[in-house]
N, CA and C atoms as an extended XYZ file, in Angstrom:
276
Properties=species:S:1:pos:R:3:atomname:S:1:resname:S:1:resid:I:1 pbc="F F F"
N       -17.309       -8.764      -57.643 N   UNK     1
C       -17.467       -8.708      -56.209 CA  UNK     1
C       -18.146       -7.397      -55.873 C   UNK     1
N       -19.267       -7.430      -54.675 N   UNK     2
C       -20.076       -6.405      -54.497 CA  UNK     2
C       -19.711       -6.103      -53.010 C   UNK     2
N       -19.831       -5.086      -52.248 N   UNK     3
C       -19.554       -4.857      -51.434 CA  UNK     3
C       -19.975       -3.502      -51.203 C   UNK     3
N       -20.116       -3.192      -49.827 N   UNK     4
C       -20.273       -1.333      -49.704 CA  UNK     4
C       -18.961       -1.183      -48.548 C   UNK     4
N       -18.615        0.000      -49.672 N   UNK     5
C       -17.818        0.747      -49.257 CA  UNK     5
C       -17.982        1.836      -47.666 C   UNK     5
N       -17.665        1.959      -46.973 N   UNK     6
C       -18.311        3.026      -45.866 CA  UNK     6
C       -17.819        4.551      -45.635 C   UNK     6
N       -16.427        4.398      -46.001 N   UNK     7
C       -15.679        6.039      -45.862 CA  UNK     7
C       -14.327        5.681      -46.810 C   UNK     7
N       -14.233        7.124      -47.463 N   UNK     8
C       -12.805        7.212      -47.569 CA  UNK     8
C       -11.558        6.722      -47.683 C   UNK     8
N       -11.240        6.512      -46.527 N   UNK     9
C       -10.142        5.336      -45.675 CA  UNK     9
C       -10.340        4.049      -46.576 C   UNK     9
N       -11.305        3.364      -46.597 N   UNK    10
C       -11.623        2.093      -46.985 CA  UNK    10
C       -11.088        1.714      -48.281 C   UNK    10
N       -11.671        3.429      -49.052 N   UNK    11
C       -11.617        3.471      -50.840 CA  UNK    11
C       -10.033        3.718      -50.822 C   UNK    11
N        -9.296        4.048      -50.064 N   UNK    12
C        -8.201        4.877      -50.056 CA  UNK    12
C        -7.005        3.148      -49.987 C   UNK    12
N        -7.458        2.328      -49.241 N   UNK    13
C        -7.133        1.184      -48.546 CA  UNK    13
C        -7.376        0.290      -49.806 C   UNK    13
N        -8.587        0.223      -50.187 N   UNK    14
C        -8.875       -1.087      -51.142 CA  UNK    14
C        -8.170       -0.713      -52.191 C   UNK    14
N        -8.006        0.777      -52.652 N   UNK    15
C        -7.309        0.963      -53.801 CA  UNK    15
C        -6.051        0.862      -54.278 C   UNK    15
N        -5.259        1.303      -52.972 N   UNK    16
C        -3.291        0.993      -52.619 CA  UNK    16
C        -3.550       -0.342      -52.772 C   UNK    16
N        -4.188       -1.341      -52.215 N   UNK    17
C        -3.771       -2.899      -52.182 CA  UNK    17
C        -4.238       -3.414      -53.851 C   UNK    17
N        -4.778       -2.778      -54.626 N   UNK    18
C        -5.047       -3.300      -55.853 CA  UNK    18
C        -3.810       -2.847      -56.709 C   UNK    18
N        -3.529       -1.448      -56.201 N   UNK    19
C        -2.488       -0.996      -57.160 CA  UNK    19
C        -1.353       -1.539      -56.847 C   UNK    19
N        -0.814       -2.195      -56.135 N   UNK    20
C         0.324       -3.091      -55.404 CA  UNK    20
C         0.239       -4.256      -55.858 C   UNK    20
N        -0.849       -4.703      -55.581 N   UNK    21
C        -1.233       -5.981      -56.098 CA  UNK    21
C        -1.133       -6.225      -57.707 C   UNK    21
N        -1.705       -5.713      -58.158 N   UNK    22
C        -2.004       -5.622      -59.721 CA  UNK    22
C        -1.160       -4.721      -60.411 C   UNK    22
N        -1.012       -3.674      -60.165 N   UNK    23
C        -0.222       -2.232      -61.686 CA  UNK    23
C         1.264       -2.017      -61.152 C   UNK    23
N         1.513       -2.207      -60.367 N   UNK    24
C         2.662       -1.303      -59.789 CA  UNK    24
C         3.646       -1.735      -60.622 C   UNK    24
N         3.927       -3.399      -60.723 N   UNK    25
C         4.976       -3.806      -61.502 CA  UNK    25
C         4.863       -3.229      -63.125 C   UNK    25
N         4.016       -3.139      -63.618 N   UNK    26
C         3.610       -2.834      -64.432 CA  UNK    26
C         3.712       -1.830      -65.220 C   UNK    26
N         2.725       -0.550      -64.356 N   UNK    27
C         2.926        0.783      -64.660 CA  UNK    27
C         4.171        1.652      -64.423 C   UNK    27
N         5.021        1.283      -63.172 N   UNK    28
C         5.766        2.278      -62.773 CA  UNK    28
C         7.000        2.430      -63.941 C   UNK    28
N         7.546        0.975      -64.397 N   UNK    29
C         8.400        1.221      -65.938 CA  UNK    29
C         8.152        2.207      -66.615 C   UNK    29
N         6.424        2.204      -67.399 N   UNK    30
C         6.619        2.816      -68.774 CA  UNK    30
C         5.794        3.767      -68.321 C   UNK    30
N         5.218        4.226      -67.222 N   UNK    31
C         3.852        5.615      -66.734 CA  UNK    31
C         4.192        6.210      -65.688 C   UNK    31
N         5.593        6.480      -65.130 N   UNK    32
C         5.779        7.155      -64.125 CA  UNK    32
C         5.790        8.540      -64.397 C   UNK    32
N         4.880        9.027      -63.514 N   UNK    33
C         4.213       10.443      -63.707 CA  UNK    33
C         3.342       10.660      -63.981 C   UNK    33
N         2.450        9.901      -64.125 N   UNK    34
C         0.884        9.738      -64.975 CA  UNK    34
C         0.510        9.436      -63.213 C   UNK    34
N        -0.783        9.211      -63.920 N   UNK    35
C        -2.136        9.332      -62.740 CA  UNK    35
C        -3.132        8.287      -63.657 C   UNK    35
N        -2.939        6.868      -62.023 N   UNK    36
C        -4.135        5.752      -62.459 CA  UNK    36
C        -5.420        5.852      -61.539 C   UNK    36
N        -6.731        5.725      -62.274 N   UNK    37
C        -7.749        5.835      -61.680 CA  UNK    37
C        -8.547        4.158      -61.796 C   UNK    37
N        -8.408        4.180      -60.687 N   UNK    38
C        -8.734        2.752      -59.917 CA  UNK    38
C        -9.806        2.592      -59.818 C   UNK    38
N       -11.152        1.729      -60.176 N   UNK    39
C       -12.637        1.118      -59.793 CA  UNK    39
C       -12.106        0.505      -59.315 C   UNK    39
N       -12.758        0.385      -57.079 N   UNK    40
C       -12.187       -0.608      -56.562 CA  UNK    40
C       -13.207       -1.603      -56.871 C   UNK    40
N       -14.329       -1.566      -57.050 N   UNK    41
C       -14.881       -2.694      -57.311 CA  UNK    41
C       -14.637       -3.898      -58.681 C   UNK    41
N       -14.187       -2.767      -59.775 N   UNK    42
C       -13.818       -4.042      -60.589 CA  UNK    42
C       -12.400       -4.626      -60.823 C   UNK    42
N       -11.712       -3.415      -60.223 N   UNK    43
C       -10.555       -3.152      -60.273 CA  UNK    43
C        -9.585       -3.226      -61.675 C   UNK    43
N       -10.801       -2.064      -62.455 N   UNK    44
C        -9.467       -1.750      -63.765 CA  UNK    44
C        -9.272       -0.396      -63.138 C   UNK    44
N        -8.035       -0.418      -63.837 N   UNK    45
C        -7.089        0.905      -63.944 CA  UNK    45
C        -7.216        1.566      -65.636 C   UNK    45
N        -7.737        3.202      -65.146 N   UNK    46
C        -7.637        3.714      -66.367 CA  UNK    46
C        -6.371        4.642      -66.561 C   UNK    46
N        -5.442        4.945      -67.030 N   UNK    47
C        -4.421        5.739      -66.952 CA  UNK    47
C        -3.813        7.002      -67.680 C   UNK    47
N        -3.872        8.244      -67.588 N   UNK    48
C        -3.655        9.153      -68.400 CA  UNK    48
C        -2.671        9.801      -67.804 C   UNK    48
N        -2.164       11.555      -68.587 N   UNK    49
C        -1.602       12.346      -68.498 CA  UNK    49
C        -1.814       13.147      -67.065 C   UNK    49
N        -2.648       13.028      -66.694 N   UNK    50
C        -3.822       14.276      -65.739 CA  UNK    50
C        -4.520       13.740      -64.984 C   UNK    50
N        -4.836       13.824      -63.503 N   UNK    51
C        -5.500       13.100      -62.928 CA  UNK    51
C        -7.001       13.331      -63.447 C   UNK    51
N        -7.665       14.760      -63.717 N   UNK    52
C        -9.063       15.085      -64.211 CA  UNK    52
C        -8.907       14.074      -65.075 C   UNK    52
N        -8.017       13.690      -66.394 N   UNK    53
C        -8.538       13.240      -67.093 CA  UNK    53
C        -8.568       11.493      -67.303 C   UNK    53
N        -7.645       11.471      -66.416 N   UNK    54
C        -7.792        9.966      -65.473 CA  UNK    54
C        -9.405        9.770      -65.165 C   UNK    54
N        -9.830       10.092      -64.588 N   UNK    55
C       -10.859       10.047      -63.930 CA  UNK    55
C       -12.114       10.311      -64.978 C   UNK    55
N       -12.218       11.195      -65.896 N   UNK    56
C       -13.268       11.178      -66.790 CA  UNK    56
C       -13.028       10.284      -67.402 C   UNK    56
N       -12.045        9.837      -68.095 N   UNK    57
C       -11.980        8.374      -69.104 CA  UNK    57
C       -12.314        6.921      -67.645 C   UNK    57
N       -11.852        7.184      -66.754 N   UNK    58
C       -12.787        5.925      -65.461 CA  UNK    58
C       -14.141        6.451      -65.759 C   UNK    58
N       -15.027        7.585      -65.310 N   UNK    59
C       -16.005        7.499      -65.193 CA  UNK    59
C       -16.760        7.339      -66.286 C   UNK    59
N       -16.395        7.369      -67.731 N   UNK    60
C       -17.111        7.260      -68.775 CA  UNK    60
C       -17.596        5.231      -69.241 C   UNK    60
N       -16.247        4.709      -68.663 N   UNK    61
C       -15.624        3.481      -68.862 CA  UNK    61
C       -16.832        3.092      -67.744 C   UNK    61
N       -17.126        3.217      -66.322 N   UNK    62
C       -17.463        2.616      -65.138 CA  UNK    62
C       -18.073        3.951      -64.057 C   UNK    62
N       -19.554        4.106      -65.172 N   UNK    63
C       -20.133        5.512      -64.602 CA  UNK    63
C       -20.394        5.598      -63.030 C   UNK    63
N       -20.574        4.025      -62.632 N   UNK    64
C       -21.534        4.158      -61.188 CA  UNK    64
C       -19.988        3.593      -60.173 C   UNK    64
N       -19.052        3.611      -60.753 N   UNK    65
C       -17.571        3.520      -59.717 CA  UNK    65
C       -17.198        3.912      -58.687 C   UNK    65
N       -16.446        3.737      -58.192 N   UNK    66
C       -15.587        4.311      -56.933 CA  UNK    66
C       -14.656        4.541      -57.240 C   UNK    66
N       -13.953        5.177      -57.722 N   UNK    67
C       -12.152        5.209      -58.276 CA  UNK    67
C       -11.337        6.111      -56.980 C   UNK    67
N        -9.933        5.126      -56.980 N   UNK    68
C        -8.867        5.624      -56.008 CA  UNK    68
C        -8.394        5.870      -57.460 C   UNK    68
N        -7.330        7.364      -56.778 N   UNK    69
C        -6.613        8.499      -58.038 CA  UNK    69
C        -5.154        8.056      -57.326 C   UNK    69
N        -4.397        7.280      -57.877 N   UNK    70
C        -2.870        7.511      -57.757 CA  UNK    70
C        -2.047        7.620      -58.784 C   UNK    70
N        -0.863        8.827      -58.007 N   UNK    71
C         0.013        9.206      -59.492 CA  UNK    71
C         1.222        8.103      -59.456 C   UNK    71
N         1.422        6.954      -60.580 N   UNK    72
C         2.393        6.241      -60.889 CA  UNK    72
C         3.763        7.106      -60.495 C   UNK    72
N         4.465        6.042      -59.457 N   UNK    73
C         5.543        6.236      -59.174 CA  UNK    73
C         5.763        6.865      -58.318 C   UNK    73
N         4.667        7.161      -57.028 N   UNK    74
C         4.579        8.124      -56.057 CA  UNK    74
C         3.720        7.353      -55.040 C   UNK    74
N         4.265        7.988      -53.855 N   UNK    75
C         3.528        7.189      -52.602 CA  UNK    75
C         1.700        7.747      -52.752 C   UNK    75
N         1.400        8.208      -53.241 N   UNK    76
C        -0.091        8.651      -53.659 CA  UNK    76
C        -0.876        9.716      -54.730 C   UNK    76
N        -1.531       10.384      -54.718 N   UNK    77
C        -1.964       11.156      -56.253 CA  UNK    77
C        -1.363       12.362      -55.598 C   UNK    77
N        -2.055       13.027      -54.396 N   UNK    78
C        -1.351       14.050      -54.003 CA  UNK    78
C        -1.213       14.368      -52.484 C   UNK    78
N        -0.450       15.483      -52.413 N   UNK    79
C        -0.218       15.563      -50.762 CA  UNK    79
C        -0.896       16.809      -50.082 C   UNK    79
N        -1.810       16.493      -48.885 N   UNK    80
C        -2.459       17.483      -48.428 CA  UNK    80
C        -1.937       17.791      -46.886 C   UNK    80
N        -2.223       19.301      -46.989 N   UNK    81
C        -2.340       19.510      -45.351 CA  UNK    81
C        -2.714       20.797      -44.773 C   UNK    81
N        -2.907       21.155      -43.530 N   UNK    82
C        -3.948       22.182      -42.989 CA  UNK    82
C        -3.384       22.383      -41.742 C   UNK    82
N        -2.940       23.654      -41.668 N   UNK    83
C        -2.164       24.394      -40.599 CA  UNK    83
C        -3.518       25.597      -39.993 C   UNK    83
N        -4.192       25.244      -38.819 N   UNK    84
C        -4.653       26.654      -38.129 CA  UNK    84
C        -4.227       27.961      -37.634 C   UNK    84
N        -4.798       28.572      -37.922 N   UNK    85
C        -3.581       29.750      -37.488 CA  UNK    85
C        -4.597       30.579      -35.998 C   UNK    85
N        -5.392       30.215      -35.831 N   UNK    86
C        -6.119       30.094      -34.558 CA  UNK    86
C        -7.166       29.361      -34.000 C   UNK    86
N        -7.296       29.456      -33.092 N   UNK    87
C        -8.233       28.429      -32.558 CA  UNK    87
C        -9.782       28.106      -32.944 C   UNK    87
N       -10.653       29.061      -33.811 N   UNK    88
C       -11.550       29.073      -34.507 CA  UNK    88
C       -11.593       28.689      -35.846 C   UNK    88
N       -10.006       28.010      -36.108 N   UNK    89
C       -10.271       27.766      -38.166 CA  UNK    89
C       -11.072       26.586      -38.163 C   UNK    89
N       -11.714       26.492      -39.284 N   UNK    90
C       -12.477       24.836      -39.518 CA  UNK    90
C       -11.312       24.253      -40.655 C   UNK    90
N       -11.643       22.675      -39.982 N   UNK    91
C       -10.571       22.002      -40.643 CA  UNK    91
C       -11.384       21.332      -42.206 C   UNK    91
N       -10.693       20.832      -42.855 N   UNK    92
C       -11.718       20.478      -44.308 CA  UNK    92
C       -11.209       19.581      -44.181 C   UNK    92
C-alpha cells in the first residue's frame, strides 16, 4: 500500500495503530524495554536494544521508510516537553 504521508501526527497515528494492531500482543511478553521501529508503509517491525539502533537495522532493512520509534511496553518511545521561561523563548 502506497500512500503519502503529510506530517508527523499521521506517522505518529499510522504507527500506534499498527503496533496495536500487529506487535503488541506479541512483543510486550518477551521485549519489554526494547524499542520497535515501525515502516508504516510496509509495516515490519525491526526491534533492538536501543532506539538508534532500532532504527539503523529499519533503515538498512527499508532505506526509503518512514519508521514510528516505540519503546515495547510503554505508552510511546519517549516523553517530551518545553517550559518557557519568558515570553521570547522559541518553541522546538
Amino acid at each position: 500500500m502506497s500512500y503519502q504521508i503529510a506530517d508527523s501526527k499521521q506517522i505518529a497515528a499510522r504507527g500506534s495503530a499498527i503496533y496495536e494492531r500487529r506487535y503488541r500482543g506479541q512483543f510486550e511478553p518477551k521485549w519489554s524495554g526494547r524499542y520497535a521501529a515501525i515502516d508504516v508503509e510496509s509495516e515490519r517491525a525491526f526491534v533492538e536494544d536501543f532506539p538508534e539502533l532500532a532504527l539503523k537495522t529499519a533503515r538498512a532493512a527499508v532505506p526509503d521508510g518512514i519508521f514510528y520509534l516505540h519503546r515495547i511496553g510503554s505508552p510511546g518511545a519517549f516523553k517530551m516537553s518545553c517550559r518557557a521561561s519568558n515570553a521570547s523563548a522559541r518553541h522546538i
